[in-house]
Structure formats: structure tokens, C-alpha cells
N, C-alpha and C positions, 0 to 999 in steps of 0.2 A: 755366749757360746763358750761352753768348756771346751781346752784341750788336755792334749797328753801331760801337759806339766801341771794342769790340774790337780793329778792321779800320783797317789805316792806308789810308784812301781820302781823293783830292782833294773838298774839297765840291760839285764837280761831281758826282763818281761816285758819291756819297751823294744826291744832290738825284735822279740818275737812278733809283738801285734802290728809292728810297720811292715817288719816281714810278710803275716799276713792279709796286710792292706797290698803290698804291690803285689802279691802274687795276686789276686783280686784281680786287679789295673791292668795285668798283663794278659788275664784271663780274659776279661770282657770288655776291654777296652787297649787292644796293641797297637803300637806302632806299630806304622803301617809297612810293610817291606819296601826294603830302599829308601827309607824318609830321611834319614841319615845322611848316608850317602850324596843323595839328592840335593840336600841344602848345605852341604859342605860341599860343593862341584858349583854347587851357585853363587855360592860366596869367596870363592878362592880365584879371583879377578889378579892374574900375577901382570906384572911389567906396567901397570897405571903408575903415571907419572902423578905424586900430588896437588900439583900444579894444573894438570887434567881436568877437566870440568868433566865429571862421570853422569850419566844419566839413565835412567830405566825406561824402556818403552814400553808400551803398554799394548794390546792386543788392541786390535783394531779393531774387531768384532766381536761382543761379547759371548755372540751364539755361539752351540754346539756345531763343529764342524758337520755339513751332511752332505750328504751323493757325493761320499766318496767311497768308491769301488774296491775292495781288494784289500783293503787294510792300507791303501798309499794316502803319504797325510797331502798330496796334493799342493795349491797354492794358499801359503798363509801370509798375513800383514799385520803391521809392526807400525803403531808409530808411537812419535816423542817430538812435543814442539814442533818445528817445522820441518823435522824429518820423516820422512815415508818409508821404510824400508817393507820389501815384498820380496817373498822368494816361494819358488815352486821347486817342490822335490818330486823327483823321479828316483826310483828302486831303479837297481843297476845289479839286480843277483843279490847278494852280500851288505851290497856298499848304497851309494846311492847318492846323486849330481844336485847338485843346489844352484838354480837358475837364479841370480837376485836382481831385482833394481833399485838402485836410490833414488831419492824425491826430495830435496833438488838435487841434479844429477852434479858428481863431481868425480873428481879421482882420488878418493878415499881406499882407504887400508881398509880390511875385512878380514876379519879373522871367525873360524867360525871351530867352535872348543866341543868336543865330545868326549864324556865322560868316561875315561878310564881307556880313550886311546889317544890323548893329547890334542890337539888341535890343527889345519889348515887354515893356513893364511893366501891373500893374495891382493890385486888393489882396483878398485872399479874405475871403467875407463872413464871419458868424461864426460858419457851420455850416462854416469851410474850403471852401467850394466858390469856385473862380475859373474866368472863360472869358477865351480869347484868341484871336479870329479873323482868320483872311490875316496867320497868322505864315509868313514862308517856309521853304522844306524848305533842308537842309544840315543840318552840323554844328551840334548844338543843347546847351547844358547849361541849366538852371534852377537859380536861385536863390533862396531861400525866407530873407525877412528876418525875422527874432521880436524884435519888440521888448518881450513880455511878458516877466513874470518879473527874477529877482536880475540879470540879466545879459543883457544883447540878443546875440543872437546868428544868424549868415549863413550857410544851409546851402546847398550846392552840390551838385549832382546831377554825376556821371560825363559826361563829354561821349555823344553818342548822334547817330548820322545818322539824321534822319527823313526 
């Protein structure tokens, strides 16, 4: 396969055809709105100790959420290794209440981060039940800190629009 260094072209006329190749790329193939955004809000995990043992959870369900009413995303779950995390959101006007529980219950730190308005924190008691009220809707992940056991360690939820 030939490329562009193939071709004896002035670096004007190379500066021109890449030009327009992406204007091409941006025509019928854009990113997506907010993709940016998005993944720089997901990977900007601040105050991890690297000492931490950090982990990703995974969706517990790979299906499409369904019967759900009203555009509310309802109850979702989360796990990683032998953690369970579950939470149900209720709409509250504007904002909106995040029910959670852990699996195994403890009294863990919980922080839960929304994009571009900082984050709530709080600690679940030690049946794992935690509440968080007039968190705002966007782009949401949660964090789940375990400081029990050989090893403390920071679970992170999938990013998720509530």
C-alpha cells in the first residue's frame, strides 16, 4: 500500500489533501457530542492513593434497561469481585436521591462524582446502606472506597447519565 510519502508533493499540497481527508472524517464520521468530555470526566479519578488497589466494575446486566417510565433510570447494579453495589435513583425536580447498597455490607466511603458539578460524598452504614440527596443529573460514576481487609481498595462504577 502506498502512502503520502510515496508522492513527491510540495508541503503545501500535502497540508491541503489531509485537510481534505478530515474534513471528510468530520463530515461523515464525527465525534460524537460530549465524547471528549465524557472520557476525560472518567478518567480524571483525583485523591487515589497509589497504594490503592483501584478497580472497575462492570454492569451487572448487559441488557438494555426496560419498563422504565418517564425517562427515570430507576434501579441499576454494579459489580467487581465480590462486591455488589446497587443503587436506585429517584428524580427529585432538578436533582435526584441515590438509594445504594453494598454486598458485603460494610461501612465504606462513597463518593459519587457528576460531571461538571463536583461530587457528593458520604459513608454506608454497616448494613452497606447509604443515602445521597440533591445530587445533580449528568454524567454520574460512583466510587466505593473499602478500607477493610489485607488491602484497601477503590471501586469505580462505569460512567452512567442519570
Amino acid at each position: 500500500m502506498r502512502t503520502m510519502d510515496d508522492y513527491e508533493m510540495e508541503p503545501a499540497e500535502q497540508d491541503f489533501w489531509l485537510a481534505q481527508v478530515a474534513r471528510l472524517m468530520d463530515e461523515f464520521d464525527p465525534v460524537p457530542d460530549g465524547l471528549v468530555e465524557r472520557s476525560q470526566f472518567a478518567i480524571a479519578i483525583e485523591d487515589i492513593d497509589a497504594e490503592v488497589e483501584l478497580e472497575a466494575a462492570r454492569w451487572a446486566d448487559q441488557r438494555p434497561l426496560v419498563g422504565v417510565r418517564g425517562g427515570a433510570p430507576g434501579t441499576i447494579t454494579f459489580f467487581v469481585g465480590d462486591l455488589t453495589v446497587m443503587v436506585n435513583v429517584t428524580r427529585t425536580g432538578e436533582r435526584q436521591r441515590i438509594d445504594g447498597w453494598l454486598v458485603p455490607a460494610g461501612e465504606h466511603a462513597v463518593e459519587v462524582r457528576v460531571a461538571d458539578h463536583g461530587s457528593s460524598a458520604t459513608t454506608a452504614d454497616e448494613g452497606g446502606r447509604f443515602v445521597l440527596t440533591e445530587v445533580p443529573r449528568g454524567t454520574t460514576q460512583i466510587l466505593v472506597r473499602m478500607t477493610g481487609g489485607a488491602r484497601p481498595k477503590t471501586v469505580v462504577t462505569p460512567t452512567v447519565v442519570l
